[in-house]
C-alpha positions as CSV (number, residue, x, y, z in Angstrom):
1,X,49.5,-22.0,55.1
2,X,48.6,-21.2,51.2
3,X,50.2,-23.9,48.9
4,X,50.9,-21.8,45.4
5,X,49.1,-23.2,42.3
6,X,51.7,-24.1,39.2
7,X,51.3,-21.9,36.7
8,X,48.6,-22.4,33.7
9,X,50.0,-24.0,30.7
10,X,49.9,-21.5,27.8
11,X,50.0,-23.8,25.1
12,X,46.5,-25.3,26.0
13,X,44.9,-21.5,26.4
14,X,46.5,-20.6,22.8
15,X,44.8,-23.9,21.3
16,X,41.3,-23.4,23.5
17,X,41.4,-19.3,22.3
18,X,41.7,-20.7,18.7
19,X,38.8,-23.1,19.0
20,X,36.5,-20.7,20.7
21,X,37.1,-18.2,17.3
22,X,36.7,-21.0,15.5
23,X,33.8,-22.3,17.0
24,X,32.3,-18.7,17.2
25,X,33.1,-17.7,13.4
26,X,31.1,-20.9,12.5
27,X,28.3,-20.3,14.7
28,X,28.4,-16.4,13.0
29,X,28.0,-18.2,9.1
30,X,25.1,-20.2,10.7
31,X,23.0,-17.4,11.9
32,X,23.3,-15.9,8.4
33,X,22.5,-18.6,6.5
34,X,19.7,-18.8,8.5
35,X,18.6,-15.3,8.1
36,X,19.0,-15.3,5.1
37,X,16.7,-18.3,4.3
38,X,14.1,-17.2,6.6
39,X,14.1,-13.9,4.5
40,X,14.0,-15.9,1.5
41,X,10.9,-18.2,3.3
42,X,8.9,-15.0,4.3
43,X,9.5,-13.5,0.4
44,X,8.1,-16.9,-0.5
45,X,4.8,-17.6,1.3
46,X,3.9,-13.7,0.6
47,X,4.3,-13.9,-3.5
């Protein structure tokens, strides 16, 4: 016989979703900067 699970708490999904946008806005600043700088790097080493 199947024993039901308890429902997920929403709270804790809420709080994880908002951490994972954070997390991935973050990540999303990084790999600019770091374009941008290796852009800058490249411009550098040719002039």
């Amino acid at each position: 016989m199947p024993v039901d699970l308890p429902p997920r708490q929403k709270p804790d999904s809420a709080l994880s979703v908002s951490w994972n946008l954070l997390i991935d806005r973050s990540l999303n600043w990084l790999a600019v900067f770091v374009g941008v700088g290796l852009c800058l790097w490249v411009v550098g080493l040719t002039v």
